[in-house]
N, C-alpha and C positions, 0 to 999 in steps of 0.2 A: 331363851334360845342359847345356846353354847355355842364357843366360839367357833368350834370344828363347824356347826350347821350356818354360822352367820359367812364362812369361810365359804364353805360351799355354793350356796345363795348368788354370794357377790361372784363367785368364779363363772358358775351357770349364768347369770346377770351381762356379765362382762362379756364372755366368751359370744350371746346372742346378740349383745349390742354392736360386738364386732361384724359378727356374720350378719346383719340385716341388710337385706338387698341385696347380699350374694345370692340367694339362691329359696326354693321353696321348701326346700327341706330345715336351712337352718331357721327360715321365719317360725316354721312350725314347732319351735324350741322345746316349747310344754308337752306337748302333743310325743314328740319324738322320745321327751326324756321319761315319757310314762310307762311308753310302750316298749326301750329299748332297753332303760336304765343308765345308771349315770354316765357308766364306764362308756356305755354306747353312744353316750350324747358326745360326751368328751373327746373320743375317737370322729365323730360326724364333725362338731366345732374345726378339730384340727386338720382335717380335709380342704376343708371350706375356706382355714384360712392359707393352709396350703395353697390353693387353688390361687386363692385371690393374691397373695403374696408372688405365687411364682409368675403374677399376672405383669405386676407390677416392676417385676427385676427384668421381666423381658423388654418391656418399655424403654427400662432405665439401660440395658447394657446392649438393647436393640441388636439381638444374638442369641439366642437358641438353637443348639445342636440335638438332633436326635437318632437314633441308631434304629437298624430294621437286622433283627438276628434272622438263622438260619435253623431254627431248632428240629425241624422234622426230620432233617437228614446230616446230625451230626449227635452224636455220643453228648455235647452237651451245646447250650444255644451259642453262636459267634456272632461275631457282626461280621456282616457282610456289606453293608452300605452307613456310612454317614452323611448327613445332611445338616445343613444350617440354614438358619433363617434369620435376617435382617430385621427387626423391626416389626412391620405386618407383614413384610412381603414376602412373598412364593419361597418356597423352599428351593433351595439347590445341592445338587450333588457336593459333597467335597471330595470323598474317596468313596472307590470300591474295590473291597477283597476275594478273591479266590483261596479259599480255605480246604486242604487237605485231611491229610491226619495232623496238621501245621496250619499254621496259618505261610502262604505261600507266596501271594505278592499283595501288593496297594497302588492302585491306579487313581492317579489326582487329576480331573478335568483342566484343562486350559482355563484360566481368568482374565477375560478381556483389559485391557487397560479400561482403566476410568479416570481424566480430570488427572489428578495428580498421581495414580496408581499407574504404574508402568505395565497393569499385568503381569499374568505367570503363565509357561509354559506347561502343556501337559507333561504330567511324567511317572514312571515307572519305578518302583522298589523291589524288591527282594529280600525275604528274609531267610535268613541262617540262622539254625536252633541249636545248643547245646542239647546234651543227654534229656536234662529238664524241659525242654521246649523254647527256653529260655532268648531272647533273642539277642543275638550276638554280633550281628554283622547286618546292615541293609546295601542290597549294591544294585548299581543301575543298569540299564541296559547294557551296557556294553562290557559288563562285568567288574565294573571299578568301584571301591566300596567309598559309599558315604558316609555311612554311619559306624559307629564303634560302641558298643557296651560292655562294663565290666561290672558285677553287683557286688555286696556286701554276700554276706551267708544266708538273709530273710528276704532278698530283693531288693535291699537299698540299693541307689544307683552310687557307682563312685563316681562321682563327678569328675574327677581327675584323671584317672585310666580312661574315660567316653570321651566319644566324638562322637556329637549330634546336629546333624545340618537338616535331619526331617523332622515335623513335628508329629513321627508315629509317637502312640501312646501303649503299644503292645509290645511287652517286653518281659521281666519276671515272669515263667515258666509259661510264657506266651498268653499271659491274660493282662487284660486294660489295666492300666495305671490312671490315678484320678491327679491331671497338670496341677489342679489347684494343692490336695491336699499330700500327694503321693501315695495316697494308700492304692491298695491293688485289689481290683473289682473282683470277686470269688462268686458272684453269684448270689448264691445266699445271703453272705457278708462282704464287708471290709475288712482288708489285714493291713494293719499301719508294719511294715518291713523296718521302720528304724527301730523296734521292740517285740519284732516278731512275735506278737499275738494281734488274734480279730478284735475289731471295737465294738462288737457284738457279743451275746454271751448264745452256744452255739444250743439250739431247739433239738438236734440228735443226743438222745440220751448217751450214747458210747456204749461200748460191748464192755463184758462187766473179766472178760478172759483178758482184754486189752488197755491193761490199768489206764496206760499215755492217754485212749480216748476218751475215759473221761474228764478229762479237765476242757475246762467249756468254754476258754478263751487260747489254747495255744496252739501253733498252726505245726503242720505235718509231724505231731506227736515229738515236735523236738529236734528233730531231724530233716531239715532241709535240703541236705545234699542229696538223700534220695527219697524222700519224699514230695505230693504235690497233695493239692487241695483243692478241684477246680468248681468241688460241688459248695466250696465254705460248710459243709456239712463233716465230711470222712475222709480218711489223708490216701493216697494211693501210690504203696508202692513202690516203683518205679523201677528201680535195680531189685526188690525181690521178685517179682515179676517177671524178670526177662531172667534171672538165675532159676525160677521154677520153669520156664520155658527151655533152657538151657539142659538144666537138670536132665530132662524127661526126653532126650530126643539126642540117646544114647544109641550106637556108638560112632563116634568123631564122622567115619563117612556119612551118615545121616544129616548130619550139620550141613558137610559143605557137597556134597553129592545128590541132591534129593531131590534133583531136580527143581528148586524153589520150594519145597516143601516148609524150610525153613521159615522164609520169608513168609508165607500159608498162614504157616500156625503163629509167628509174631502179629500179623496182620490181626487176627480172629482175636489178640489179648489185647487191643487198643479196645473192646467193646467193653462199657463202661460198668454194665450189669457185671461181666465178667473180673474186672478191676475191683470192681467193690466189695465181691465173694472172696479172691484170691487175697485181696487184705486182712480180712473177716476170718479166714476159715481155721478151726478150733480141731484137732487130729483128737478125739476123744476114744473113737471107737481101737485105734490102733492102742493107746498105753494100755488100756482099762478094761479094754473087752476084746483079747485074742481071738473070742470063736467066732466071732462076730463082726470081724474086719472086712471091710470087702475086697474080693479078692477081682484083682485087675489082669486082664493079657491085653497088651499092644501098647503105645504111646499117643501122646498127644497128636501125631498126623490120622489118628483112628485106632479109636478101641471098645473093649465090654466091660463092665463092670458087671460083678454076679454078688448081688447081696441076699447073704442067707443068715439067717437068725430065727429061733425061738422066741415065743414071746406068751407070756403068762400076766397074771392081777393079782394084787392084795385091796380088797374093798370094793372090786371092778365085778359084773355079772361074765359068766362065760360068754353073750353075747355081745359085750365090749369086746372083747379079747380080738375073737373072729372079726368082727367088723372093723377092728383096728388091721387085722392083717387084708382083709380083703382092702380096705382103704387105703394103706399103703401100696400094696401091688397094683390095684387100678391106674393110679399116678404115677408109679416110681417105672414101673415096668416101662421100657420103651425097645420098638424094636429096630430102629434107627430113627436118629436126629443127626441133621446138615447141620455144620456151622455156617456161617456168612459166607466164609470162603472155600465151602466146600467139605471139609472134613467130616468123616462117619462115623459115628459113636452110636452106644447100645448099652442099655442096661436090664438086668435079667435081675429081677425078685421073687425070692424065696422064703416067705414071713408066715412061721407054721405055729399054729397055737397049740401051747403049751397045759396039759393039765396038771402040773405039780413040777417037785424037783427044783433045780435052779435055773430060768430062764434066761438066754439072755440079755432079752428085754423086758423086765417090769413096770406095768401099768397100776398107777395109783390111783386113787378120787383126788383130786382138787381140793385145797381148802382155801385156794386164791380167788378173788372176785375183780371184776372193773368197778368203776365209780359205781355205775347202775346197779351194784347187787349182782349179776350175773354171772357164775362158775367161769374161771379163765384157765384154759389147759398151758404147761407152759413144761419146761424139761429144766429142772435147775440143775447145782453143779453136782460134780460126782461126790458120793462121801466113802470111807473105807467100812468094812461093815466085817471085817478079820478074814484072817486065813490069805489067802491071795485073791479074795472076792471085794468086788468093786461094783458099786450100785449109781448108776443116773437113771433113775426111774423117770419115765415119761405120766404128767401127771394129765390125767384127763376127766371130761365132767361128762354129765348125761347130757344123750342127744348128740355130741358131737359129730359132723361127718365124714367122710372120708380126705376131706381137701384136708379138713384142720387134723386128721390123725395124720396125715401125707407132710403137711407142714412140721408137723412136732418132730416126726420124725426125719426130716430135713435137721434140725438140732441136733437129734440124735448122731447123725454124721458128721457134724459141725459145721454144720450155715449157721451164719448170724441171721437174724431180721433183716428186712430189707426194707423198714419202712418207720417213721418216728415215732416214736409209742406216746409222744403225748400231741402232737397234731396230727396223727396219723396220715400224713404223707409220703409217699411212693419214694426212694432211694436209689431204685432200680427203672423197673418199667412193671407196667397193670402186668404183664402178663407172666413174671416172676411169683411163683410158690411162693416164694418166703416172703413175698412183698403184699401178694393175695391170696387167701389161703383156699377160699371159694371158686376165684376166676381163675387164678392164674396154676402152671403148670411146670412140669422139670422141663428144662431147655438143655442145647448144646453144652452150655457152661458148667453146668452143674456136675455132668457125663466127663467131661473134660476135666475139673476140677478134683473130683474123685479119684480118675486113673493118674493123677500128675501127684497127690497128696499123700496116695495110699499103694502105690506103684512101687516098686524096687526103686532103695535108695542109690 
């Protein structure tokens, strides 16, 4: 037996001996490592002692906290209530928040005196955010400020500049900091602020146009002052955002005349789908393909987008071709979409199949696969191919249908992915084209994102 398997052995050995009596899956050690495999067992073991371990610190520190977020009705999950727990006994309230587009106050229940505790009074905070969300100020009822923060460039707290007399923990661009280690809860990950990068290495491949993302431990692509990160996945932002907001909602009396219109359409880019596209979006069609740009009337308070394009095959049957153009028009075509807060948008497709000449969109065969074996359609980068002719062929396989010709051609306009290409999970929302290429469909964002990207500079 070699030492790697005698290694093995005693770990599996070890690992069951620990977990016996916890539980009837770890008894079933053999049984489980047969059917699951090692990695599987090894993952189960560390659950188990997980469990039993966090069993055991509860005992000893007689104190667990736990948090009840708000994820159905907020762009991403928040807390809304914390609670702790003494020992075995009953859970009790400690705070609860009212969360806007902010997080907006924290209410602490009354604590009775006990024995030597004098008790605490109920009470009230208020937070004040910088541009970043960032929490800068807590003040109390009556307007007078408690608290003071001042960060580093990553979050660090400066101890020196702050005054803290609450023991809030939400603070660096308005998300949880951990009292124990300092790092800042992101969701996904943890980002240690005193070397601004995550202690995780990030599962989002990064967009391949947007060098910064990929590196798979640095937090807002380097750029903190106007960047955020709240998914620990993709950076958002923040000042480009409200300057393509800004941009597009020409001229000056529109700004401040518009009846609130202004505030409308900022409103409608807090939406997180929208945030993550607006980071993402690659202006391909404008350098590379003049005839082919989509052509925009109105601004972001409402507008059309009219996309017209040729489109032709090398290696592809003439009934690819048609069925890519009917495929895209089916999805892309809309003849109004509401945003959240109202705004009406429209998009008109015109995708004509091409029998010869120069198209200007070219459909290829595949010669990409998944793990499985499977033809994978995908749109790589543009290449020069002479003259003033510029080629990103959309590459596509047999059988494809219309959502996934509807999605390629989402690329084609510059959407990123919306979803992780190696645990295939969601970025956006199911109901995002680019996130689902079968279920999901063009929304508001997409309409909006277009006229704001390919609109008059």
């Amino acid at each position: 037996m070699s030492w790697l398997s005698r290694f093995t052995t005693l770990v599996l050995v070890t690992l069951a001996s620990v977990c016996a009596g916890v539980s009837a899956p770890a008894r079933a050690w053999d049984a489980e490592t047969a059917h699951r495999g090692f990695a599987a067992a090894i993952e189960l073991a560390a659950t188990e002692i997980a469990a039993l371990t966090a069993s055991h610190v509860r005992e000893k520190s007689r104190s667990v906290r736990e948090f009840t977020s708000d994820r159905p009705n907020t762009a991403y999950a928040q807390v809304i209530e914390e609670a702790e727990q003494q020992g075995s006994g009953a859970l009790s309230v400690k705070a609860l928040y009212a969360v806007g587009d902010d997080r907006v106050r924290r209410y602490t229940p009354a604590v009775a005196a006990n024995g030597s505790n004098p008790g605490v009074p109920a009470g009230l905070r208020y937070y004040h955010a910088d541009g970043l969300g960032s929490t800068r100020l807590l003040t109390d009822e009556a307007g007078a400020v408690t608290d003071k923060t001042t960060f580093q460039a990553f979050g660090e707290l400066d101890t020196a500049a702050s005054q803290q007399t609450s023991d809030n923990t939400f603070l660096y661009t308005g998300e949880q900091s951990d009292p124990n280690t300092g790092f800042v809860y992101l969701r996904a990950r943890y980002m240690n602020p005193s070397v601004g990068l995550f202690t995780q290495m990030d599962t989002w491949m990064g967009a391949e146009f947007r060098p910064k993302s990929l590196a798979k431990y640095g937090y807002g692509e380097g750029s903190p002052v106007s960047n955020t990160d709240p998914t620990g996945h993709f950076s958002i932002l923040e000042a480009g955002v409200a300057n393509s907001i800004v941009g597009t909602m020409s001229p000056f009396s529109e700004r401040t005349q518009a009846g609130g219109r202004f505030a409308t359409a900022a409103t409608d880019a807090l939406d997180s789908a929208y945030q993550y596209h607006a980071a993402r979006f690659i202006n391909l069609s404008r350098a590379v393909f003049p005839r082919s740009t989509p052509s925009v009337t109105g601004s972001v308070y409402g507008g059309n987008v009219t996309l017209t394009a040729t489109v032709g095959g090398v290696g592809v049957t003439d009934q690819e071709v048609s069925d890519f153009a009917s495929g895209v028009q089916s999805v892309w075509q809309k003849a109004s979409i509401v945003s959240p807060r109202g705004l009406v948008y429209s998009i008109n497709v015109n995708i004509i199949p091409s029998g010869g000449g120069s198209p200007d969109i070219r459909l290829w065969r595949s010669t990409l696969q998944f793990e499985n074996g499977d033809c994978r359609a995908n749109v790589p980068r543009t290449h020069y191919v002479g003259g003033d002719v510029f080629e990103a062929p959309i590459n596509v396989c047999p059988g494809n249908t219309g959502g996934t010709y509807a999605h390629e051609y989402g690329h084609y306009l510059g959407f990123d992915d919306a979803y992780d290409q190696e645990t295939n999970a969601v970025l956006t929302r199911e109901s995002d084209l680019m996130a689902r290429s079968q279920s999901g469909f063009v929304d508001w964002y997409h309409a909006r994102l277009l006229i704001e990207r390919y609109g008059a500079p």
